[in-house]
N, C-alpha and C positions, 0 to 999 in steps of 0.2 A: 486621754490619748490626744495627740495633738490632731491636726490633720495633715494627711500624706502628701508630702511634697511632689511625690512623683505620681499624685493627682493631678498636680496641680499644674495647669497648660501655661505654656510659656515659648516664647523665641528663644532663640541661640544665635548670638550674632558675632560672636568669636570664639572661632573654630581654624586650626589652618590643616588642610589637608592632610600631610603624613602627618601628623599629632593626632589626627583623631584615632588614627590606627590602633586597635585592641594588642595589647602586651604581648599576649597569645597569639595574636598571627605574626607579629612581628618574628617569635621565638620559630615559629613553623617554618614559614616561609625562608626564612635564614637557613635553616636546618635543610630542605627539600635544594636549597643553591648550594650547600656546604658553603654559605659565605660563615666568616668568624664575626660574633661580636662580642664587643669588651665586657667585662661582670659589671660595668654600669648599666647594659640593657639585660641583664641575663640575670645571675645571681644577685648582685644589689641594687636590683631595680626598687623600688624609680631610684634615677641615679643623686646623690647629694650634688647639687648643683647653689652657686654663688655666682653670677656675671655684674658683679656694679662693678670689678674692673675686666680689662681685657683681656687677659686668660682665660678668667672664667666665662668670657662668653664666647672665646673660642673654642671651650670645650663644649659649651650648649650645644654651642652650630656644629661642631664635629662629629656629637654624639646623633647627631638632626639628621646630617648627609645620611650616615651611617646607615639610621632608619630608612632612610627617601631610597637608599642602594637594593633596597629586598624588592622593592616595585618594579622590578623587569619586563613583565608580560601587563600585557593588555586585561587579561582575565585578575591579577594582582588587586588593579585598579580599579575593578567592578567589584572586585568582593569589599575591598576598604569601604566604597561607599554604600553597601549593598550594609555589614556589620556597623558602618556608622550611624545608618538610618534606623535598623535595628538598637543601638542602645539610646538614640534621640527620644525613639517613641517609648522608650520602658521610663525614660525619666520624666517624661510629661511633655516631651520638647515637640511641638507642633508644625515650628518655620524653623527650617535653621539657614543661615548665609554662610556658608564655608569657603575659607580663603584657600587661594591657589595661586599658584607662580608656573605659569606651564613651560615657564624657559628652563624650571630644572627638570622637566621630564623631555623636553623636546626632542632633546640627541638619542632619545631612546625609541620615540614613537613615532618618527617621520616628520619633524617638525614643531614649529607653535601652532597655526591650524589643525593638521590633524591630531595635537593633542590635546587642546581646546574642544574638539570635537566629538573625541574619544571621551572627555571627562562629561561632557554634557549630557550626552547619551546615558551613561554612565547614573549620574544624576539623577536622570528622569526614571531610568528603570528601580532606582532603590527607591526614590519617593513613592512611588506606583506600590512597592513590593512592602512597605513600611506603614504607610497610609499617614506618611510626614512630608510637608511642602518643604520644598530644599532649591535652594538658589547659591549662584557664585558671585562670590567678590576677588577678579583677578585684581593679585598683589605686584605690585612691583620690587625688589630690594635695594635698599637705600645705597647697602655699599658698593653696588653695581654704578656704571654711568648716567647719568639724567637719561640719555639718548633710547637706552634698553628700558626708561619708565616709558617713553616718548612712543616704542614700538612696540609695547604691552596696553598701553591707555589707548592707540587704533583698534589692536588687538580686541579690548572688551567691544570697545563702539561697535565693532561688526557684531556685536551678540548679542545688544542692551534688545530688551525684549523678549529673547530668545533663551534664558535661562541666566544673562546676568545682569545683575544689579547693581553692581559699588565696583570700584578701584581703590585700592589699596597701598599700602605703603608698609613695607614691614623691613622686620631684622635689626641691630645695630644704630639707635638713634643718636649714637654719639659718632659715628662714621660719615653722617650726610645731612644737612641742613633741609629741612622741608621748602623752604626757596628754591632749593636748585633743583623741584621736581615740579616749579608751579603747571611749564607747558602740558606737561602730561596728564594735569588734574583739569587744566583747561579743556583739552580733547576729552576727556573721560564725561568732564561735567557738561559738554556740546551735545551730545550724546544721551543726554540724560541718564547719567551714572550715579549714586551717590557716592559722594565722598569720604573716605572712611581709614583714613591716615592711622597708623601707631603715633603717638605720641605722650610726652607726659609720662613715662615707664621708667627710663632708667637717667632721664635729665627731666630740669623741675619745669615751673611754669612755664618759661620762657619757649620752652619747645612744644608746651601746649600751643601758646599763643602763634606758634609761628605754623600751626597746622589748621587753626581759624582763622587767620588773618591773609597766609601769602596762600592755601590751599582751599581754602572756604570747606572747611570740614561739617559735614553733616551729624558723624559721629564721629569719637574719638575711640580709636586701639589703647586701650588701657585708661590714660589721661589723671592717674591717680593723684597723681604731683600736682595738680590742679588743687590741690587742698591746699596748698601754700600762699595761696593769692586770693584772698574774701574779693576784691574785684572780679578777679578774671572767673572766680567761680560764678560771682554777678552774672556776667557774660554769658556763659554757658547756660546759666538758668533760662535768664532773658530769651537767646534765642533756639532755647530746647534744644540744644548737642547734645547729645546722649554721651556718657561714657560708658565702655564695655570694661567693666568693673572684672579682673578676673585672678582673687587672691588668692590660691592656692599656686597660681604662678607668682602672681611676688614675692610672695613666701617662697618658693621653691630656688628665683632668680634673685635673693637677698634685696627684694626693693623695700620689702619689709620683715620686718625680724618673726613675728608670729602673723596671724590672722588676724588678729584684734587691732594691731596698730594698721591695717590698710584702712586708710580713712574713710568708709562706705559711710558710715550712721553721720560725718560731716559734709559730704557729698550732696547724701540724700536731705538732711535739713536743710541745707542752701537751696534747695529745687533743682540741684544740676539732674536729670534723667540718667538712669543707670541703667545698664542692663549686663547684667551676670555672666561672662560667660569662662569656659573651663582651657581656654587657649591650647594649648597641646596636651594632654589629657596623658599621651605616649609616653612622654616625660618628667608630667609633675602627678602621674597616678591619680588623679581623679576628676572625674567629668562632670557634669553641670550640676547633675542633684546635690552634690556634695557643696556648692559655692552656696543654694539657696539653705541647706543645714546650717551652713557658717551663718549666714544672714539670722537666725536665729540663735546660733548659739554663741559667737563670736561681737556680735554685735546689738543681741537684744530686739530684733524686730517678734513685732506681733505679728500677727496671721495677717491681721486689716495692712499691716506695713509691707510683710511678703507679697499678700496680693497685688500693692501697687508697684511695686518690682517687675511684677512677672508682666502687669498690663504696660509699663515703660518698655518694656524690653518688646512688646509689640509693635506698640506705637513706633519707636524709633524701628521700627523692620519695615523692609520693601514690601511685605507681603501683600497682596492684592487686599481691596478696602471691603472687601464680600467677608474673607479671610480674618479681616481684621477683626470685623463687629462681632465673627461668629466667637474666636475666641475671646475676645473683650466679657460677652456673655458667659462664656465659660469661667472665666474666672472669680464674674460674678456671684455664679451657682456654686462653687467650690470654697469662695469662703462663706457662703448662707447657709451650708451646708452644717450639724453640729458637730462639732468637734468629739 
């Protein structure tokens, strides 16, 4: 018998908001609004999804809104976090960083402050109620204006300490060039934010490189396309950016055709630091345990390889350094452990 993944303690550091939402409350909550939704969220869930071109990832984002439209109340948005923190800790997940954009709930809950505030809250009582650290990485969206990054990256600064961590950059990386959001990574980064751009997902190196270079990326959203470039993966090793490695979404968004060709086991030889994570869960059906399964059966990692997975996915997390060493030890003891 191998040993139990969902022993085995670990960060989550890409996670975004309504994706982490359970199948099941999406289908209730629908039901209790009489809102409709398409047999992509219903009957043929998870829905067959393709976005490497434009249609297809305007059906991604349509079927996204879709989900984001059941979150109406305030009590909505504590149960998501309340059942996200619940399935973190059944899979072994100890920190998770969960991306948010609170301009798409604003017009709903009195604003970006109060619902910045509302989420935070929110936050601390499912980590409290779960016995999982959970922090925020507000995201900005690329196909939006620079200006709406520019007043989401003040937006975190008034919280850095206060429950958030990183600034973000998500959605559509062929719609916006990571230069045109440097201001706002500057603000985030004054602040002491980490920086934690998408890039590298559905365009190649190059838009790696332009999320370390004009954004000073800490970690990269996805960065898979980084396999293309023996330098720039140089790069990345050199000065420890993590990519948040998360194949069951490439697979699901066509970056890659199976599981086996997302280049993790090239990644991980070069030294770039990976850490695993299950991106919208709502969408591509399954959440973190299931990326570290692939990691073994998809790409051949031993236990000693799993485990230094799960310690990268630490290390690259904001979690306080008390936090760190305890799980670092943890993971230790889990693979000393016999099989």
């Amino acid at each position: 018998m191998a040993r139990p993944l969902d022993a085995l303690p670990k960060a989550h550091l890409h996670l975004h908001f309504t994706g982490s939402m359970r199948h099941s409350t999406l289908i209730e909550l629908a039901r209790e609004q009489g809102l409709h939704l398409p047999d992509a969220l219903e009957q043929d869930w998870p829905p067959r999804l393709r976005a490497t071109d434009e249609r297809g990832w305007f059906r991604f984002q349509r079927l996204y809104d879709i989900a984001r439209s059941v979150l109406s109340r305030p009590e909505h948005v504590y149960r998501l976090l309340r059942e996200t923190a619940e399935d973190e800790a059944a899979e072994g997940s100890r920190w998770l960083e969960i991306q948010v954009d609170p301009s798409g709930y604003a017009h709903r809950f009195g604003g970006l402050t109060a619902t910045m505030e509302m989420v935070l809250d929110a936050v601390d009582r499912a980590a409290e109620h779960a016995g999982v650290g959970i922090a925020v990485v507000v995201a900005a969206n690329r196909t939006r204006h620079p200006l709406d990054a520019n007043t989401l990256a003040r937006l975190a600064a008034q919280y850095a300490g206060r429950g958030v961590v990183g600034f973000g950059l998500s959605n559509d990386e062929r719609r916006g060039q990571a230069r045109d959001f440097e201001r706002a990574f500057r603000i985030a980064r004054r602040a002491g934010l980490l920086a934690v751009p998408h890039g590298g997902e559905l365009l190649g190196p190059r838009s790696v490189a332009q999320c370390v270079e004009d954004l000073g990326a800490d970690r990269l959203g996805h960065g898979v396309r980084a396999a293309e470039d023996a330098r720039l993966m140089e790069v990345l090793a050199r000065r420890e950016i993590c990519c948040e490695v998360c194949p069951s979404s490439n697979v699901g968004l066509g970056v890659a055709e199976r599981p086996a060709d997302v280049p993790v086991r090239r990644l991980f030889e070069a030294g770039v630091p990976i850490a695993l994570g299950a991106d919208d869960p709502l969408l591509f059906g399954s959440r973190l345990a299931r990326q570290y399964e692939l990691a073994r059966e998809a790409y051949g990692f031993a236990d000693a390889e799993v485990a230094e997975l799960a310690r990268q996915s630490v290390r690259a997390s904001a979690a306080p350094e008390e936090t760190r060493k305890e799980l670092l030890k943890e993971i230790d003891d889990w693979l000393a452990a016999p099989e």
